[in-house]
ZAVEX-645583 format. One record per residue: x, z, y of N, C-alpha, C, O in turn; residue in one letter. Coordinates in steps of 0.001 Angstrom, whole numbers, padded with zeros to 6 digits, always signed. Atoms other than C-alpha are relative to their C-alpha. Example, Ala and Ser with C-alpha at 12.3 -4.5 7.8 and 13.67 -1.06 7.14 Angstrom:
BEGIN
+000890+000000-001190+012300+007800-004500+000900+000000+001200+001936+000665+001181a/-000820-000060-001190+013670+007140-001060-000770+000730+001090-000261+000899+002198s/
//
This chain:
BEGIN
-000772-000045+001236+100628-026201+016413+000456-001401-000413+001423-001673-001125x/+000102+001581+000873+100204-029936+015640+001352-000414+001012+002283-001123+000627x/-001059+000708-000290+102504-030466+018281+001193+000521-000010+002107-000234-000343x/-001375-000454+000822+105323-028423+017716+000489-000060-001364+001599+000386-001654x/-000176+000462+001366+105137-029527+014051+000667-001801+000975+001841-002117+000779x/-000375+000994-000559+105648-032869+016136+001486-000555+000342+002175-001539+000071x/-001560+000260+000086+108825-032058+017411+000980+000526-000474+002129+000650-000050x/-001155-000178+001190+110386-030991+014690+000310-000642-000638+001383-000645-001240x/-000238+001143+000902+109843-033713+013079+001362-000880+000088+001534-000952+001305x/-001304+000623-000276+113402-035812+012923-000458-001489+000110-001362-001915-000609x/+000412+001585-000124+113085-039559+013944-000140-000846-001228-000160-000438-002389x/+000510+000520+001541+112338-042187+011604+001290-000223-000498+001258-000403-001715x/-000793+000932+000662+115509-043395+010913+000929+001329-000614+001781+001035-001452x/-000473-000938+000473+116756-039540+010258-000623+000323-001650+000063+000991-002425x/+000728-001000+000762+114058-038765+007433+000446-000149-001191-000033+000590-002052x/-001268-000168+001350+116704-039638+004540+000859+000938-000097+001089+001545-001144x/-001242-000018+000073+119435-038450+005610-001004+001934-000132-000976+002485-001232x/+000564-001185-000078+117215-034699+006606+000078+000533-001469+000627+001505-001988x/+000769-000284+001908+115591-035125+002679+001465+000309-000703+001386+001278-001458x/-001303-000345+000830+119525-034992+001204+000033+001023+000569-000673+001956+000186x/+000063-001532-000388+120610-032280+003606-000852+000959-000466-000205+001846-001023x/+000712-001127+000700+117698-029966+002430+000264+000084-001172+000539+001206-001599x/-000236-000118+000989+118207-031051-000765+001031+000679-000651+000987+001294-001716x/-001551-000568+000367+121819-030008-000939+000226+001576+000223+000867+002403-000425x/+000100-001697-000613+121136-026637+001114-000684+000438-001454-000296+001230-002313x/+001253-001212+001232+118373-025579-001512+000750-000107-000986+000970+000981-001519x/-000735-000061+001501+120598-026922-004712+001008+001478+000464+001084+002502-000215x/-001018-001442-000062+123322-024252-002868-000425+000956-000294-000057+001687-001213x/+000050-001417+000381+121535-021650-002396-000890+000488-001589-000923+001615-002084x/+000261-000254+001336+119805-022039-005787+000710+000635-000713+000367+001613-001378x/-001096-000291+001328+123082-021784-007744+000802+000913+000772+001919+000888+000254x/-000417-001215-000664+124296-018856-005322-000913+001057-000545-000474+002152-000899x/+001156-000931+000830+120890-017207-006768+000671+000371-001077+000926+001536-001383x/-000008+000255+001664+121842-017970-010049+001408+000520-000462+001571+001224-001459x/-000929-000494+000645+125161-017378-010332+000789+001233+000925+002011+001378+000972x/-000212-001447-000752+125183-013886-007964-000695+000770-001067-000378+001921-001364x/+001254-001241+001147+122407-012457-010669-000518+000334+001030-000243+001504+001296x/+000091-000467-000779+120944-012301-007887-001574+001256-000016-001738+002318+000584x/+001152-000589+000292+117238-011283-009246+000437+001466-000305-000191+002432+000130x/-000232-001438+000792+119177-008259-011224-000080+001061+000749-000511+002085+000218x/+000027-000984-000962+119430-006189-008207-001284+000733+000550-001150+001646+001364x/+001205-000215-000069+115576-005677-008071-000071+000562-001053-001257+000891-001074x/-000352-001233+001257+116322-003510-011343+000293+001156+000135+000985+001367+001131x/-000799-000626-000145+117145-000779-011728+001606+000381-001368+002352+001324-001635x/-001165+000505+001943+119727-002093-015430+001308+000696+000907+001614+000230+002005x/-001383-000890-000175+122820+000148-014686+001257-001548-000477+002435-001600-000125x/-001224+001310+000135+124816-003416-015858+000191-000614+001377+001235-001161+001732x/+000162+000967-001302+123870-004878-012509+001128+000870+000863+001608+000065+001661x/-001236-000540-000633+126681-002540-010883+001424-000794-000488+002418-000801+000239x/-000742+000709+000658+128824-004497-012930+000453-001274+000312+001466-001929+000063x/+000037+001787-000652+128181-007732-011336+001145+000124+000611+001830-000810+000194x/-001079+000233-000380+131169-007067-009401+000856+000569-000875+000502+001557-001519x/-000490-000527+000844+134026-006642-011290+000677+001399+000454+001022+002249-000367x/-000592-001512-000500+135451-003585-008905-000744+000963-000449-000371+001766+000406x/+000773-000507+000242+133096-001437-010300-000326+000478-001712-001077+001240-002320x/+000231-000632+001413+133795-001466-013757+000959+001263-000567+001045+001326-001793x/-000497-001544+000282+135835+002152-013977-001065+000727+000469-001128+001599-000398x/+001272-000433-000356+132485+003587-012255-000814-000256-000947-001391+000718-001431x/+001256+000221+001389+130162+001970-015058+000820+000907-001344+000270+001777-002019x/-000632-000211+001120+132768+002706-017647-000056+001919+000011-000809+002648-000634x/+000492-001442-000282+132986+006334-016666-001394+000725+000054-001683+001742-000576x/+001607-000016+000045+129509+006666-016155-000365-000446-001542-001426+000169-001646x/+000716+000068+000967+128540+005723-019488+000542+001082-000926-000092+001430-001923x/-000598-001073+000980+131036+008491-021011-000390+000941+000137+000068+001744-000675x/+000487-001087-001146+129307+011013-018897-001206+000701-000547-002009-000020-001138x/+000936-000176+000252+126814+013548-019576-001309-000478+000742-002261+000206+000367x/+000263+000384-001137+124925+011834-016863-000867-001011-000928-002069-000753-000996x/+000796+000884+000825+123674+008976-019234-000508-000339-000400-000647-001554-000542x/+001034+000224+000597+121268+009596-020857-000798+000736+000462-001565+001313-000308x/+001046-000131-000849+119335+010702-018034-000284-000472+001441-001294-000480+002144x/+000206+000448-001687+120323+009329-014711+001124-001178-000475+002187-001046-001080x/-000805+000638-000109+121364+005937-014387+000468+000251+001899+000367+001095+002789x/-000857+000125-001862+123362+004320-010935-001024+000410+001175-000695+001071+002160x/+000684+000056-001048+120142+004093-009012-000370+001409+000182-000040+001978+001222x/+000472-001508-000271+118708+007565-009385+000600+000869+000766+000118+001729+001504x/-000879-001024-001185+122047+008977-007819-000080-000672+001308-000441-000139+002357x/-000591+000461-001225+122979+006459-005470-001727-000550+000783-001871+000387+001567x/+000678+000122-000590+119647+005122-003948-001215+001086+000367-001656+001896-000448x/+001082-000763+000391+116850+006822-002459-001263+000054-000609-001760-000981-001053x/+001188+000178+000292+113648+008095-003460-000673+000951-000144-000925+001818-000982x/+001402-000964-001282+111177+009543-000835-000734-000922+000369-001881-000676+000742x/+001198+001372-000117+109774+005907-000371+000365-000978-001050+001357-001142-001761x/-000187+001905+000666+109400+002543-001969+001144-000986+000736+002197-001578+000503x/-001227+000842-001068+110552+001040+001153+001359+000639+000489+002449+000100+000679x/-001657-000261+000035+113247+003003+001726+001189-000038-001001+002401-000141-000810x/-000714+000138+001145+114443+002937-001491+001294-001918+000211+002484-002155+000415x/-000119+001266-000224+114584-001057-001280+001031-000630+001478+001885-001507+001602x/-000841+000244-000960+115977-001193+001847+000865+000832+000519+001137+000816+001720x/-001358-000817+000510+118712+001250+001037+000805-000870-000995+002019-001039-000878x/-000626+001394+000871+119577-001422-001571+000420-000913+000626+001620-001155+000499x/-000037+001352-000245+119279-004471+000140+001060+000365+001235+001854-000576+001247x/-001161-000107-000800+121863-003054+003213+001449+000021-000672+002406-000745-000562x/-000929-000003+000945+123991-001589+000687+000570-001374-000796+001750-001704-000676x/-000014+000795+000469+123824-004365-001229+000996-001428+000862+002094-001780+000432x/-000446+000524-001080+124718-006845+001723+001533+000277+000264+002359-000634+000316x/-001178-000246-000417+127749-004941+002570+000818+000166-001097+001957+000564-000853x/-000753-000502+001204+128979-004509-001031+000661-002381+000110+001698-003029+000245x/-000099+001538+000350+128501-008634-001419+000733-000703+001335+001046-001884+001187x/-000872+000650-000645+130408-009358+001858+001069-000054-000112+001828-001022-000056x/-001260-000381+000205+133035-007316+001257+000895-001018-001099+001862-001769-000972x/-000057+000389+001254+133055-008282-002288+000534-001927+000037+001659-002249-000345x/-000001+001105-000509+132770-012158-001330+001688-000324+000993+002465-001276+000912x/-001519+000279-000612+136013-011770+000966+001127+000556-000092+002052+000766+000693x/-000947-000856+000405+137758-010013-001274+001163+000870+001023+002374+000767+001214x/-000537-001031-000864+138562-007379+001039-000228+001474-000606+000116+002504-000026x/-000065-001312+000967+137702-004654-001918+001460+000798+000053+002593+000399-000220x/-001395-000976+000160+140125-001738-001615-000040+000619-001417-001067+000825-002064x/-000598+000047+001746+141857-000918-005137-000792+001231+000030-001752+001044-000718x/+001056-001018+000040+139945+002860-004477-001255-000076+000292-001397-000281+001497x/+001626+000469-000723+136079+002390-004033-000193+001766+000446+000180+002588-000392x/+000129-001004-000175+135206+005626-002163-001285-000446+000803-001539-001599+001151x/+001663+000307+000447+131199+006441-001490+000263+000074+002002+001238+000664+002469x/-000120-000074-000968+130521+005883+002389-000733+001281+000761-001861+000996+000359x/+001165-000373-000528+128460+008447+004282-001419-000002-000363-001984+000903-000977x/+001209+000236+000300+125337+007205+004013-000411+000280-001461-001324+000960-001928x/+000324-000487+001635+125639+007175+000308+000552+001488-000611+000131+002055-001619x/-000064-001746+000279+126911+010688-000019-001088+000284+000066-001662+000566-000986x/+001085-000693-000262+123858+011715+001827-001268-000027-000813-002140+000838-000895x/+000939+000505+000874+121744+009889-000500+000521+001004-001506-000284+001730-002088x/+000007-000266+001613+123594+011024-004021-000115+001817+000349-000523+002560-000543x/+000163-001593-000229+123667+014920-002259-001922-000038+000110-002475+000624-000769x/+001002-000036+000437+120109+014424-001897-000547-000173-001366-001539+000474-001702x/+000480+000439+001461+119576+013104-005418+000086+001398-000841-000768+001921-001557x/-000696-001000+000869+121814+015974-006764-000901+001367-000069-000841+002160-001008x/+000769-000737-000712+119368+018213-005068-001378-000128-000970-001739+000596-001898x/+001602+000659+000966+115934+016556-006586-000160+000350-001030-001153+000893-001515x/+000293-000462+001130+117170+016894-009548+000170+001174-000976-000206+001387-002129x/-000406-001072+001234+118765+020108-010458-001098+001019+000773-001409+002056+000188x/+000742-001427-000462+116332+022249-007888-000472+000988-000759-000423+002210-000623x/+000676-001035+001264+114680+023522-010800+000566+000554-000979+000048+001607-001351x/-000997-000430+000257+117579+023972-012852+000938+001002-000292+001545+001437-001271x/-000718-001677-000408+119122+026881-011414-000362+000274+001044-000854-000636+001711x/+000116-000220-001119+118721+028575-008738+000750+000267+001252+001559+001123+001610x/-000305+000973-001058+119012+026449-005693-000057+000870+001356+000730+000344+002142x/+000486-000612-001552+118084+028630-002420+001160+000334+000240+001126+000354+001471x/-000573-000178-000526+121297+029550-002063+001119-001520+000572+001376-001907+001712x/-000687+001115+000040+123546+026373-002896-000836-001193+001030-000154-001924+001748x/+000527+000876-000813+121052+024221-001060+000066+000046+001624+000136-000950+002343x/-000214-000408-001220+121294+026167+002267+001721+000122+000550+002032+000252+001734x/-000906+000412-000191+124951+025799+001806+000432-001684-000022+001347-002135+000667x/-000291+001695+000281+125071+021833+000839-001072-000802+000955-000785-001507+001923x/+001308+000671-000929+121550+020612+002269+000113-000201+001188+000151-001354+001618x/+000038-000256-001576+121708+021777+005865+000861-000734+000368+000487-001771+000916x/-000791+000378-000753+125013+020937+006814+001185-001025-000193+002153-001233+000537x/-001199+000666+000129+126951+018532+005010-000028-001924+000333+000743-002865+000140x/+000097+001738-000677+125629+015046+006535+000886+000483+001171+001672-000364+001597x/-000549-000089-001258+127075+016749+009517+001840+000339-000235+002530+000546+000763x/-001013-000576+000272+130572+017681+007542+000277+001441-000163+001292+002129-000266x/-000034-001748+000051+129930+021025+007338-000511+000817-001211-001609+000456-001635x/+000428-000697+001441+129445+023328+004203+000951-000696-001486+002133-001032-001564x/-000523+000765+000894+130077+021853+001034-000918-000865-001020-001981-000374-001400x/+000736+001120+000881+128746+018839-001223+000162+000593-001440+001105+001282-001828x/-000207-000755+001387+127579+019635-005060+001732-000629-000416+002598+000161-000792x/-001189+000486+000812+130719+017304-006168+001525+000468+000769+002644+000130+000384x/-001220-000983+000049+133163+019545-004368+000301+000817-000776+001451+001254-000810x/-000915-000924+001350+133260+021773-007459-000384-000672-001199+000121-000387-002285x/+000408+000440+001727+131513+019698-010220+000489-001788+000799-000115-002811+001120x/-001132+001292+000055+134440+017079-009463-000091-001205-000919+000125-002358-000545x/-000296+000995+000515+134311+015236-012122-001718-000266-000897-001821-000301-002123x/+001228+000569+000477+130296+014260-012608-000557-000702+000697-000381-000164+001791x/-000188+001278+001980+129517+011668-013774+001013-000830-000194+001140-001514-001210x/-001237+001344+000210+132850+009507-012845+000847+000275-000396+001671-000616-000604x/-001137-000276+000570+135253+011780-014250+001229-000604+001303+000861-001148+002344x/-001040-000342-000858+138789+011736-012406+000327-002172+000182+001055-002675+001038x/-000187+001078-000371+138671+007862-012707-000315-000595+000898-001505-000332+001070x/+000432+000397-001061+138386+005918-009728+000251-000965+000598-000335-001500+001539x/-000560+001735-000002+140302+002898-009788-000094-001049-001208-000279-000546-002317x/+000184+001027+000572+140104-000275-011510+001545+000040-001382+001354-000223-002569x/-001047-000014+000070+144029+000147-012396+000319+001374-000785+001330+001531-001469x/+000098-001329+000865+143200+003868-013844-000522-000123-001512-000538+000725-002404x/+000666+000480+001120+141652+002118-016469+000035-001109-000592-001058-001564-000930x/-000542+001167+000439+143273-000829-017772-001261-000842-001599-001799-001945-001689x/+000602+000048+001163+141420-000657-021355-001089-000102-000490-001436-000386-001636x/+001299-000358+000388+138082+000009-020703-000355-001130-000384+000049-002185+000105x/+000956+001223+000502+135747-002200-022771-001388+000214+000461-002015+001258+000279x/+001144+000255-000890+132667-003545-020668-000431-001067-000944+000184-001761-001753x/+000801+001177-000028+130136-005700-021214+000271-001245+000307+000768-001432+001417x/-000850+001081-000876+131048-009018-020779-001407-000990+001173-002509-001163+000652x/+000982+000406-000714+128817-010781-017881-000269-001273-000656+000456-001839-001474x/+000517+001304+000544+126538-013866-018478+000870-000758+000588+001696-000449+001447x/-000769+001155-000612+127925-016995-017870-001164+000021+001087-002024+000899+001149x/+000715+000319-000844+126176-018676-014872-000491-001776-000153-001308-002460+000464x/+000534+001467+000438+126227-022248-016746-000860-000132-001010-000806+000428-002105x/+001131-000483+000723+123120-022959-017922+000138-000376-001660+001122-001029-002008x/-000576+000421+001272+122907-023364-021790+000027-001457-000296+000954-001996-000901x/+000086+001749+000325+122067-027027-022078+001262-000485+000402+001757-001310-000366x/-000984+001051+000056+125299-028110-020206+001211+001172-000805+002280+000715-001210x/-001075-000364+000482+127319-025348-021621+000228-000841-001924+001176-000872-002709x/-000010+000399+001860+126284-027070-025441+000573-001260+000264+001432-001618-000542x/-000202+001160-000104+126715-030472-023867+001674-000094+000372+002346-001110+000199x/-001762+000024-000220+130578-029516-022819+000931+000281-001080+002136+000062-001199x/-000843-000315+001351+131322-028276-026151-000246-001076-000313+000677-001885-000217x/-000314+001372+000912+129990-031233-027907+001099-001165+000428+001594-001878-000445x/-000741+000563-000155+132268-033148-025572+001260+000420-000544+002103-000346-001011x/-001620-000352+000661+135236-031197-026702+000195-000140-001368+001278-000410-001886x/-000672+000419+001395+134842-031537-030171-000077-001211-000370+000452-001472-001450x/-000012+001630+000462+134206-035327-030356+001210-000527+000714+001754-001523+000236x/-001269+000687-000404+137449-035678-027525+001297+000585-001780+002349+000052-002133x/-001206-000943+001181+139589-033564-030800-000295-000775-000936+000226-000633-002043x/
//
């Protein structure tokens, strides 16, 4: 061990220049933490969908919804039959939302992929089983519609919980939440005081 700690070590005349480089990496990805929200996603706060702004006709709809005041985002869209699957149903999802998202390659329609169908048709399942009665609708939706076959609950209950909205552009008006800043408060006070002593 001692000696592969050995040669990792960078020569002597590197061990400055190394100490900035790390330094600079960790300040990045600090303030990539910090100003992704990145902790929020270990929530389950229905705002944290929000973090991107494509997403706010989905929140906005969703909060008009009878849906609201019993199931937030996660309950439909992630699972939960494990811990770990749950989590690492997030953290893929998640990944591919924040690349996309990141290279602004968001399409003006957000439509749910596969995987997350299968997940919110399971959810839809969990929660109304008891509801009504399921033995038939389930042996039509359950069985066969990961495979395309049968039909999903939101082929006839169309418009729950997002209502007919579905674009960003369908909804010009909606009033959201406004997100945190990502500058911390000390320099945001220290930039005002500069502005009112330059005036």
């Amino acid at each position: 061990m001692k000696r592969v700690l050995r040669l990792l070590k960078p020569p002597e005349k590197w061990h400055l220049p190394v100490i900035i480089m790390l330094g600079v990496l960790t300040g990045t990805v600090l303030l990539i933490i910090r100003a992704s929200n990145a902790h929020s996603y270990l929530s389950d706060d229905p705002e944290t969908c929000i973090n991107c702004h494509v997403m706010y006709s989905q929140y906005a709809s969703w909060t008009h919804s009878s849906h609201r005041e019993v199931a937030h985002c996660n309950d439909c869209h992630v699972p939960h039959d494990s811990f770990v699957r749950k989590y690492l149903f997030k953290a893929m999802d998640g990944m591919r939302h924040a690349t996309i998202f990141t290279a602004r390659a968001e399409p003006q329609v957000i439509r749910i992929k596969q995987a997350g169908a299968n997940v919110v048709q399971q959810n839809c399942i969990r929660c109304h089983f008891d509801l009504v009665d399921m033995i038939g609708a389930v042996e039509v939706t359950a069985d066969g519609h990961e495979d395309g076959d049968g039909a999903r609950c939101w082929d006839c209950h169309r418009e729950t919980p997002h209502g007919t909205v579905n674009s960003l552009s369908a909804a010009p008006y909606t009033i959201l939440p406004r997100m945190k800043s990502v500058v911390p408060e000390w320099l945001d006070k220290a930039l005002k005081n500069n502005e009112s002593e330059a005036k």
